[in-house]
C-alpha positions in Angstrom: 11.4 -29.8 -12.6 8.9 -28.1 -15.1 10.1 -28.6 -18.6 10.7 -25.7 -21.4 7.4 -26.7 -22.9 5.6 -25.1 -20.0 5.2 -20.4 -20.4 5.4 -19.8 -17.1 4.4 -16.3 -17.4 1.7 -17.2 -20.3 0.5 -20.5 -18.5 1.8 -20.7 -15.0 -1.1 -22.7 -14.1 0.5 -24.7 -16.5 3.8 -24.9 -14.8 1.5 -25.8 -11.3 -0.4 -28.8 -12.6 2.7 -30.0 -14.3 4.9 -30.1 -11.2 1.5 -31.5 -9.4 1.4 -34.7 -11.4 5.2 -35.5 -10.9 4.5 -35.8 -7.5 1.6 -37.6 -7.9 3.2 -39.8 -10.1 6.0 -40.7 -8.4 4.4 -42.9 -5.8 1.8 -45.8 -6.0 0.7 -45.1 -2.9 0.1 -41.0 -3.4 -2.5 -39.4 -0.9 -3.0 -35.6 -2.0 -4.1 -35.1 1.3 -0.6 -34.7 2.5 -0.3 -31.5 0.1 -2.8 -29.4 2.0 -2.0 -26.4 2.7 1.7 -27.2 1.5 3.9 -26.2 -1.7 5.0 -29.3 -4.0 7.5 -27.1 -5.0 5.4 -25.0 -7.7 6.4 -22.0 -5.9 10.3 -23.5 -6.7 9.5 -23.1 -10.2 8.2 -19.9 -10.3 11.5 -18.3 -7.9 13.6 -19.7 -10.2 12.2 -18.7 -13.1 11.4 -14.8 -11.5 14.6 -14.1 -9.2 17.1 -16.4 -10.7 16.5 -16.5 -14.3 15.4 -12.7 -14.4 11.9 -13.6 -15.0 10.4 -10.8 -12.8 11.2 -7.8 -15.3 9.0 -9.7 -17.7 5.8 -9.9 -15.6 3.6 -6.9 -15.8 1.8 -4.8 -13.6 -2.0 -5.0 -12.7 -3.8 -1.7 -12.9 -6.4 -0.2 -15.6 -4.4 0.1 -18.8 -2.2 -3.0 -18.6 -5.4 -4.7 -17.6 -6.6 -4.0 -21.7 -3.8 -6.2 -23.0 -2.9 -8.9 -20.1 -4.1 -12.1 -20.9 -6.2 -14.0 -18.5 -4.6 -17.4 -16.5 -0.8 -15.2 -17.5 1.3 -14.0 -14.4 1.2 -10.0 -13.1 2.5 -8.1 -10.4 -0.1 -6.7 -8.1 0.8 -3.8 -5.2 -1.5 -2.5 -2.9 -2.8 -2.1 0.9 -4.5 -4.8 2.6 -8.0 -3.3 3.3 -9.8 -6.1 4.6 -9.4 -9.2 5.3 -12.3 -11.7 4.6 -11.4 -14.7 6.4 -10.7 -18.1 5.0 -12.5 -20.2 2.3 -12.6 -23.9 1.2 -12.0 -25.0 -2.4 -11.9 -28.4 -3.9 -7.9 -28.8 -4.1 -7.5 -32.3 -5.6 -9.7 -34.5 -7.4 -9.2 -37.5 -9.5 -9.6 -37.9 -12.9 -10.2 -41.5 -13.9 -7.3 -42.8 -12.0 -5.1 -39.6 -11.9 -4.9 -36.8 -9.6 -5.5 -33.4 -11.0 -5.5 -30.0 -9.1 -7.3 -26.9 -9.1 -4.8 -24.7 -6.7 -4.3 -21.4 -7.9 -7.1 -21.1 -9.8 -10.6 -20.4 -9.6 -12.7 -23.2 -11.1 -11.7 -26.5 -12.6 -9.5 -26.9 -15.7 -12.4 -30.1 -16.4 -15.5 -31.3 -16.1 -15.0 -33.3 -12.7 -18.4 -35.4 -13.2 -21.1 -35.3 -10.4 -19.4 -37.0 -7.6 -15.5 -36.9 -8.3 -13.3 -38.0 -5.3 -11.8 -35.0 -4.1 -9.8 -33.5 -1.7 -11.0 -29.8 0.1 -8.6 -27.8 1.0 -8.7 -24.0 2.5 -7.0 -20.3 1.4 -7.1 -17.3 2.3 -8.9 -14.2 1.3 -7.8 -10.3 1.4 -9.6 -7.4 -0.2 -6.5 -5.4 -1.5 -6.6 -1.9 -2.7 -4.2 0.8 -4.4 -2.1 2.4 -1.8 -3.9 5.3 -0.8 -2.9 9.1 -1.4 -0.4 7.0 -3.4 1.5 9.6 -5.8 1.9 9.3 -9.3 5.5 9.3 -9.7 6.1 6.0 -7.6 3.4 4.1 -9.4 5.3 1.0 -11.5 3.2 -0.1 -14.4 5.4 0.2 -17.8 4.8 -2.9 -19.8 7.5 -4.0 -21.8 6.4 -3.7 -25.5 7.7 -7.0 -25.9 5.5 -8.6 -23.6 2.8 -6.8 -25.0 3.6 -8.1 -28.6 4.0 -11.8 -27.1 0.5 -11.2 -25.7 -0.9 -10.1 -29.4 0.6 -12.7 -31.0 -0.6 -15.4 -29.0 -4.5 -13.3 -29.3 -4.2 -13.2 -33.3 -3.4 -16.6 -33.6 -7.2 -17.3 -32.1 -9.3 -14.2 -33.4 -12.8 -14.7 -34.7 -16.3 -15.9 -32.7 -15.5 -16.7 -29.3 -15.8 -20.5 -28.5 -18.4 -22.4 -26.8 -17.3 -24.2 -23.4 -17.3 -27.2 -24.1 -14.5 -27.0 -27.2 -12.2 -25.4 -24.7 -12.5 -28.3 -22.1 -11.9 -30.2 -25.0 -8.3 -28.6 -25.7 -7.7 -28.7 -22.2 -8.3 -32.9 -22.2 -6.8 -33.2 -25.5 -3.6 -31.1 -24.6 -3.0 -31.5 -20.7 -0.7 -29.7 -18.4 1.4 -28.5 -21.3 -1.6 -26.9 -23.0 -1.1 -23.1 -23.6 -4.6 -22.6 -22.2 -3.1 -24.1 -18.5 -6.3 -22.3 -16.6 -9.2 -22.2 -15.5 -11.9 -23.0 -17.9 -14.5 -20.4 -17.7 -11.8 -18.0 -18.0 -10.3 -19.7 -20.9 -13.2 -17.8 -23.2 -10.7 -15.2 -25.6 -11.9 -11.9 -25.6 -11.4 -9.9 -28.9 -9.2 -6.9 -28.6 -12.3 -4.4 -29.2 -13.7 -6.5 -26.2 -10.9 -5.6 -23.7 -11.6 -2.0 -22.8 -15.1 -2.4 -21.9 -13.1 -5.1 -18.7 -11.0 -2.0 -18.0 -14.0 0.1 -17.6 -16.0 -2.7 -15.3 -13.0 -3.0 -13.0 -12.4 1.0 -13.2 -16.0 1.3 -11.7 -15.3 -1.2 -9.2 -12.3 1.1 -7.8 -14.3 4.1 -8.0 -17.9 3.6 -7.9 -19.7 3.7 -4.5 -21.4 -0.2 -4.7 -22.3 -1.8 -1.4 -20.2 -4.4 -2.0 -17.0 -2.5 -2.5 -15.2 -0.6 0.1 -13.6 2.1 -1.4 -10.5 4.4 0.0 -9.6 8.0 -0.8 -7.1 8.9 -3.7 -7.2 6.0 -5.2 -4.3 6.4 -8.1 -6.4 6.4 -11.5 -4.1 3.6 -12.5 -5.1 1.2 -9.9 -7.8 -0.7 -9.3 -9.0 -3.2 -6.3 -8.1 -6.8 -6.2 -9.5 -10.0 -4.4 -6.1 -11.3 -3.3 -6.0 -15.1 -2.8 -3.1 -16.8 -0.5 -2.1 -20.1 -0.2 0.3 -22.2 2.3 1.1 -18.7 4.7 0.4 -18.4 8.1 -2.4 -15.7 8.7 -0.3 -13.7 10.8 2.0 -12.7 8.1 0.1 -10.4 6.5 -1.7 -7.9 8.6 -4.8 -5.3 7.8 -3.3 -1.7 6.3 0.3 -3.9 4.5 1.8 -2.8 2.0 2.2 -5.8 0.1 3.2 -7.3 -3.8 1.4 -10.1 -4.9 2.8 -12.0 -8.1 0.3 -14.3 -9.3 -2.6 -15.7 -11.4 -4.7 -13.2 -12.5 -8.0 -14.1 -13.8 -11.1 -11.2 -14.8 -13.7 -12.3 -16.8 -17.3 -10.1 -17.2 -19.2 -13.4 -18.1 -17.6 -16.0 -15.2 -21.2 -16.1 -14.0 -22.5 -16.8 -17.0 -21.2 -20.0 -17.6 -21.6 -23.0 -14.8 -21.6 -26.6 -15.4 -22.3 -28.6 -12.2 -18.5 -28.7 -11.3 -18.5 -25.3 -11.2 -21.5 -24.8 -8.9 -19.8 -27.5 -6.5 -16.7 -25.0 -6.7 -18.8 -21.9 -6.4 -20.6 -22.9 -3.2 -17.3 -24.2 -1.9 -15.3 -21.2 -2.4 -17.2 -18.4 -2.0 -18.9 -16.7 0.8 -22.0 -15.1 0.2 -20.8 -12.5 2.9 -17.4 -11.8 1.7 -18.9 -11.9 -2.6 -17.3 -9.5 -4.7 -18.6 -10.1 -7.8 -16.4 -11.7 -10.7 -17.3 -9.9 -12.9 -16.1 -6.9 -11.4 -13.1 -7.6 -9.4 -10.1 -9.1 -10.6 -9.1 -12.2 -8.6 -5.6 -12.6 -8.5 -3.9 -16.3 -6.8 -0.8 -15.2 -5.1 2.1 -17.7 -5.6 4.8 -15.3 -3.8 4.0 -12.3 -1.9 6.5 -9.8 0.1 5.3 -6.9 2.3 7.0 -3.5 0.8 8.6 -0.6 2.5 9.3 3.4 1.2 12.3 2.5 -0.2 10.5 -0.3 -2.6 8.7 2.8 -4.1 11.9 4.8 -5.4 11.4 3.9 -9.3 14.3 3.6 -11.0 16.3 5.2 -8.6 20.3 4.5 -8.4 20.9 4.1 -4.4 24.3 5.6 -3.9 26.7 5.1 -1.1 25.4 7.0 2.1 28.7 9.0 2.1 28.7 11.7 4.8 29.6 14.4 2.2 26.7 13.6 -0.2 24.1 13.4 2.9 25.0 16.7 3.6 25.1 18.1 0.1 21.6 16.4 -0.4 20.3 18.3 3.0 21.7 22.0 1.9 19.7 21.3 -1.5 16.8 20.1 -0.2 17.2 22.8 3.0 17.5 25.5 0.1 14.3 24.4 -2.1 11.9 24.3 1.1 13.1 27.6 2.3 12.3 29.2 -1.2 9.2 27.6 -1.1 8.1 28.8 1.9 9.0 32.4 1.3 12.4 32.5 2.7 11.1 31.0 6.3 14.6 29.0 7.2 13.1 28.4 10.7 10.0 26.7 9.0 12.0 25.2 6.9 14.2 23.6 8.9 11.2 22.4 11.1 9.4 21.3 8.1 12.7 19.3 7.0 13.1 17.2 11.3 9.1 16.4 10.5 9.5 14.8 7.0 12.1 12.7 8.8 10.2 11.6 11.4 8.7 8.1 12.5 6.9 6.2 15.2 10.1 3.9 16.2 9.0 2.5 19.5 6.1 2.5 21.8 6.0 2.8 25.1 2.5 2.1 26.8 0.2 4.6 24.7 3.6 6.9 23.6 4.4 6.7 20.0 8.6 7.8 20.6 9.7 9.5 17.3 6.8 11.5 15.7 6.6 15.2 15.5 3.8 16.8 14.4 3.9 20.1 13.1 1.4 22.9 13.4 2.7 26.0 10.9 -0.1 28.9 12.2 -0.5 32.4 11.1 -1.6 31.5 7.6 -5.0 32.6 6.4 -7.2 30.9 3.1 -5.2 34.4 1.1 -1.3 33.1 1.7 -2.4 29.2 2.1 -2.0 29.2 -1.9 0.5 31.5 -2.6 3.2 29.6 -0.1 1.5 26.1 1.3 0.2 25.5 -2.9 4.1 24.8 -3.1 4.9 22.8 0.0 2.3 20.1 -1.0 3.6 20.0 -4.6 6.8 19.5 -3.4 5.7 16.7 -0.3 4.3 15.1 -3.5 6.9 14.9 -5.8 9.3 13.8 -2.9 7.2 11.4 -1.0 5.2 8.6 -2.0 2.2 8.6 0.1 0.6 11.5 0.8 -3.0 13.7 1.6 -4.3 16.9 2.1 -7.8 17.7 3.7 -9.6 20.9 4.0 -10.8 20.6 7.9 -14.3 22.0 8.0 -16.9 22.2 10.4 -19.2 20.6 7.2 -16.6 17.8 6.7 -16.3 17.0 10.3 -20.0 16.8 10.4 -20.8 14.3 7.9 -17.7 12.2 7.0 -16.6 8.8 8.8 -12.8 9.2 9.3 -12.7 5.8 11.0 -13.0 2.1 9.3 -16.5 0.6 10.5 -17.3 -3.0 10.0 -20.7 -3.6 8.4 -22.0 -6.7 9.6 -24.7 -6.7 7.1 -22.1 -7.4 4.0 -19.3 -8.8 6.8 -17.0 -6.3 5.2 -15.0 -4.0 6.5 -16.0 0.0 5.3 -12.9 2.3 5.0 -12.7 5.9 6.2 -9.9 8.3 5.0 -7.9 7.7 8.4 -6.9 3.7 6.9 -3.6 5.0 5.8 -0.3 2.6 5.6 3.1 3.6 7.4 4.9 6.3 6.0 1.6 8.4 4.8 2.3 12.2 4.8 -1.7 14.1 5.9 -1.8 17.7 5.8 -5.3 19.3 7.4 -5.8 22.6 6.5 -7.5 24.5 9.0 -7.6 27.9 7.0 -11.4 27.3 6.3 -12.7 26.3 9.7 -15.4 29.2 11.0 -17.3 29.0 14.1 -20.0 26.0 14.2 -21.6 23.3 15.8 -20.3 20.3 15.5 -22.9 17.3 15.6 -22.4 14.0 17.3 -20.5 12.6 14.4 -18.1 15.5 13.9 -17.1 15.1 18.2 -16.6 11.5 17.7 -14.0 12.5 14.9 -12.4 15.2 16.5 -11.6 13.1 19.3 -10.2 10.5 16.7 -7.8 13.3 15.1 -6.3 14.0 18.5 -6.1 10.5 19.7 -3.9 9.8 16.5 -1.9 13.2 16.9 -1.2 12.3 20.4 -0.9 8.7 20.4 -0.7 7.2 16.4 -3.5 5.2 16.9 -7.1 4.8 14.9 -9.9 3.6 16.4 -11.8 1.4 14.4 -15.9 0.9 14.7 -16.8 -2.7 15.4 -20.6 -1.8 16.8 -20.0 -3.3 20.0 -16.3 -2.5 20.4 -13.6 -0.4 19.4 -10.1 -1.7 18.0 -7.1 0.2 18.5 -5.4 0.3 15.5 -1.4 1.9 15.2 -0.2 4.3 12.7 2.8 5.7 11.5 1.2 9.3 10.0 3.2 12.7 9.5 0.6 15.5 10.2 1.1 18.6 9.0 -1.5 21.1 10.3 -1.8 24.4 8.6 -4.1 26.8 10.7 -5.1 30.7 11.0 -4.5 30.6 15.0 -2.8 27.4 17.1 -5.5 24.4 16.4 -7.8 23.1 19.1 -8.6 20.6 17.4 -5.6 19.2 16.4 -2.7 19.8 19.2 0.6 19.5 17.5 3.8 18.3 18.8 5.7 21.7 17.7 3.7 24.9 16.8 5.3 27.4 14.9 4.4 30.9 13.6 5.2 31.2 10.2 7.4 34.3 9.1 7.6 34.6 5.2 10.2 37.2 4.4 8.6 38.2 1.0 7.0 35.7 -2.3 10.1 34.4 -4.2 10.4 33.0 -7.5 10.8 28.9 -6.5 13.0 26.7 -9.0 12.0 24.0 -10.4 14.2 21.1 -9.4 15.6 18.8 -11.5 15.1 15.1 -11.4 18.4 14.9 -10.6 17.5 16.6 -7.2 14.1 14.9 -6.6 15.8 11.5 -6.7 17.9 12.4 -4.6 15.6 13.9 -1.9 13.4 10.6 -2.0 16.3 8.5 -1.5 17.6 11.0 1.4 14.2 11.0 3.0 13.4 7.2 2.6 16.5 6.1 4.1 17.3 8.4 6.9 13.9 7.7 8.7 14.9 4.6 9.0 18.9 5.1 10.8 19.8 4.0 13.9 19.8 6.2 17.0 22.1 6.3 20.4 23.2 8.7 22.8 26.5 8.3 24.2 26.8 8.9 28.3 28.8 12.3 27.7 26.1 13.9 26.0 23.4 12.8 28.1 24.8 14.2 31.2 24.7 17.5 29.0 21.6 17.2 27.9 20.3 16.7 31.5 22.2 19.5 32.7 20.1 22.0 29.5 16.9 20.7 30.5 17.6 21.6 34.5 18.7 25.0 33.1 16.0 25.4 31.2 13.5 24.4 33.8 14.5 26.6 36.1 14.4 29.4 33.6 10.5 28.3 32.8 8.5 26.7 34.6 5.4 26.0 32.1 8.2 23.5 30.6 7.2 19.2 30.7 8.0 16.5 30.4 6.5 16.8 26.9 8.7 19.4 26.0 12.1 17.5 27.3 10.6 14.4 25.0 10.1 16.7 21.8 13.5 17.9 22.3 15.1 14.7 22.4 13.0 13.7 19.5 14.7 16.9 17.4 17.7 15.7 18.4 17.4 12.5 16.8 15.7 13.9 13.9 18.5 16.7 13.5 21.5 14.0 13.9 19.7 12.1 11.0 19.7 14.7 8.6 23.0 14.9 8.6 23.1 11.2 8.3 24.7 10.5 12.1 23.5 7.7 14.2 24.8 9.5 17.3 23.9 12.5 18.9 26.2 15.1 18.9 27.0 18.7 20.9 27.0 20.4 17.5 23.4 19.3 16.7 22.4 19.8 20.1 23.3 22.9 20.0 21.0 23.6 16.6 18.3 22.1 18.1 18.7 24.5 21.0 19.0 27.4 18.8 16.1 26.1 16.7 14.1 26.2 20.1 14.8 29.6 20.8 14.4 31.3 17.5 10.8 29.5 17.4 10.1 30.9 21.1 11.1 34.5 19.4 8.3 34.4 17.6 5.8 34.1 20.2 7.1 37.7 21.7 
């Protein structure tokens, strides 16, 4: 095991090389090409030291103002979506150094000079362009630094202020210290930058997130915060991670403006190993972080600081009469909107059959105009964003459809992948406002993405743009369509006319409340659902009823039902359908169909 001498959150590359010789020095006969692509039990190290010895409250999050004080080579925290992934590169992973083994996993060049012709051994990672999570909202963005971390981190930079050194005297430490040096990475990013020098890499990697360069791909909304991140993995299978995951990363995080400055012919060798021309973001612009341990995140990893209670019936239902209250004052005493708007903030694709997604319910709210869309649906997207953590609005033009690319494309030119506002992740909340469409021609662009809203209304799927082929893509979207008449472009699941009874002073909830509603929504999308043999013989016998009643009823109309059901049973935190929500589904049905009279 890694000894005390060895930070691992100050110089985990450190704690890697460390536990690399041990190995290596444990048998006469070592061949480092068994290690490929395999952990020596580095990544045993850092678990203990994150999970078990409560390391992991210690390690601080990437984004634009932690960025100003985190020390390069030092461990972070990294969340974000997986917007491209860039295939796989070699590195040199082992060399030897007179007649020891050294290694130069996890980082980005070598620690030293490896000489001209070293004996070495290549091995292969994997690359992933990971941005901030878009239409992420504010409120479930982690990045506090503890303000002991962040005097650790100033103590250890005043203890080596003045003219930055040369190269060559940090190799020098490096050789002279080993493993257990406090330096412990890579050596063109060993170079200390002087506080005053810090902001000015905050500002190169803020233009990176937000700037339109070719080589960046950039998505919509990006939190402020956040910025992009070339993700390195090591030792996973490819099929873990998948294009559009939500994933944390905690590794090596190394940013330097001036990598490219400095080379020595090892790093060349390293450089034209490593890095694709194709896949190059520069280094100078985006931080590269080495992921030791990664896990894929769900909603309910985004509820900051929230106390999960016990999920007792009484407090469900206490939470739903709140929450049931608040929308209803919101949308100007509407309870019927209200209560729809409550079954499609629940809902989630949770099977698919063929091209059916089974759970969604998309909801079109019409009779609005651009004069009452502020007054009332202002309030409903403040409140969607304050109670769910991914979520966009966009103003559906005729302009907008014209000459924006909803879809991801690939760009074989650059071999990367170009995003378009539809790459959400699961659990994303997109309202279209439809208040300021007029009368137009739509172009050849602007058809192509109207038939990519409805293909994702009707079946939560994205086409992406490979030139000469198109990739289905699935989604898990809630779309909320807000529209003067019922949308053509955009046919909803559930139309409703809405019926505000008069504008009504709207409370301010507490935070109290709003944790409470983010744990009630986060959790109940994701319950269990059955219907026991009793009720489905009276279900069947409803739907003959109401057959028989009216024609112009489908099959789409029996599923939507069924899917209200479900959605209605979980509000009240029941895994089983029952007669009494049945029977407010029913009356839910008919007090909508009032409406159209």
């Amino acid at each position: 095991m890694v000894g005390p001498a060895v930070d691992c959150l100050l110089n985990p590359l450190g704690a890697v090389r460390l536990s690399f010789e041990k190995v290596a020095s444990a048998s006469d006969g070592f061949d480092p090409a068994s290690l490929s692509n395999k952990d020596w039990g580095a990544k045993d190290v850092f678990q203990k030291f994150l999970f078990d010895e409560g390391g992991l409250s210690q390690v601080p999050f990437l984004d634009i103002e932690n960025q100003r004080w985190i020390r390069p080579n030092s461990l972070v925290r990294f969340r974000g979506m997986v917007q491209d992934m860039l295939g796989n590169e070699f590195y040199i992973g082992a060399f030897k150094d007179g007649s020891t083994w050294k290694t130069n996993k996890f980082a980005d060049v070598s620690s030293i000079d490896m000489g001209p012709r070293p004996e070495m051994q290549i091995w292969e990672r994997s690359l992933f362009y990971c941005v901030p999570v878009p239409g992420q909202n504010s409120w479930s963005v982690q990045s506090y630094p503890s303000s002991s971390l962040i005097h650790r981190y100033h103590a250890m930079s005043s203890s080596q202020h003045g003219e930055k050194r040369s190269r060559g005297s940090i190799v020098d430490d490096v050789e002279s210290n080993g493993s257990n040096s406090e330096l412990g990475g890579t050596s063109s990013c060993f170079k200390k930058q002087r506080e005053e020098d810090l902001p000015s890499q905050a500002l190169q990697a803020s233009h990176c997130s937000q700037g339109h360069d070719a080589d960046i791909s950039m998505v919509s909304n990006f939190n402020k915060k956040s910025l992009s991140c070339l993700v390195k993995i090591y030792d996973s299978m490819e099929s873990e991670l998948k294009l559009n995951d939500v994933v944390e990363f905690i590794g090596v995080f190394t940013f330097d403006p001036e990598l490219v400055v400095h080379k020595t012919n090892s790093d060349t060798l390293m450089d034209d190993l490593c890095e694709d021309p194709l896949a190059h973001l520069p280094p100078s612009k985006v931080p590269r972080l080495h992921c030791l341990i990664h896990r894929k995140l769900d909603i309910q990893d985004f509820l900051v600081g929230l106390h999960i209670p016990e999920p007792k019936p009484s407090l469900i239902r206490g939470i739903r009469e709140t929450l049931l209250r608040h929308l209803t004052s919101v949308l100007g005493n509407d309870g019927v909107a209200a209560q729809c708007i409550l079954l499609h903030l629940l809902s989630t694709v949770h099977a698919r059959v063929d091209s059916v997604a089974v759970g969604k319910l998309s909801l079109n709210l019409c009779g609005l105009s651009a004069e009452t869309v502020p007054i009332f649906i202002g309030h409903l997207n403040l409140v969607v964003q304050s109670i769910l953590p991914f979520s966009q609005c966009i103003p559906l033009t005729v302009e907008y459809l014209n000459t924006t690319t909803l879809a991801p494309r690939k760009d074989y030119q650059s071999n990367r992948l170009i995003t378009g506002p539809l790459q959400l992740v699961r659990g994303t909340h997109l309202t279209f406002d439809e208040t300021r469409l007029i009368s137009g021609t739509l172009n050849s662009v602007g058809v192509a993405n109207v038939r990519l809203l409805k293909n994702l209304m009707e079946c939560q799927q994205v086409e992406y743009e490979f030139d000469y082929y198109k990739m289905e893509m699935p989604a898990d979207v809630q779309l909320l369509i807000l529209s003067e008449g019922k949308s053509n472009i955009l046919p909803a699941d559930l139309l409703l006319p809405f019926r505000p009874v008069g504008i009504t002073s709207v409370t301010t909830p507490t935070e109290e409340d709003l944790h409470a509603w983010r744990w009630y929504l986060a959790s109940l999308r994701s319950y269990s659902h059955a219907i026991e043999p009793e009720m489905q013989k009276v279900i069947e016998d409803d739907m003959v009823a109401a057959r028989q009643g009216d024609r112009t009823l489908g099959a789409a109309d029996f599923s939507r039902w069924l899917t209200m059901g479900r959605l209605m049973s979980a509000s009240f935190g029941e895994a089983n359908l029952s007669l009494e929500h049945w029977q407010m589904v029913k009356e839910l049905e008919r007090l909508k169909n009032e409406r159209f009279k």
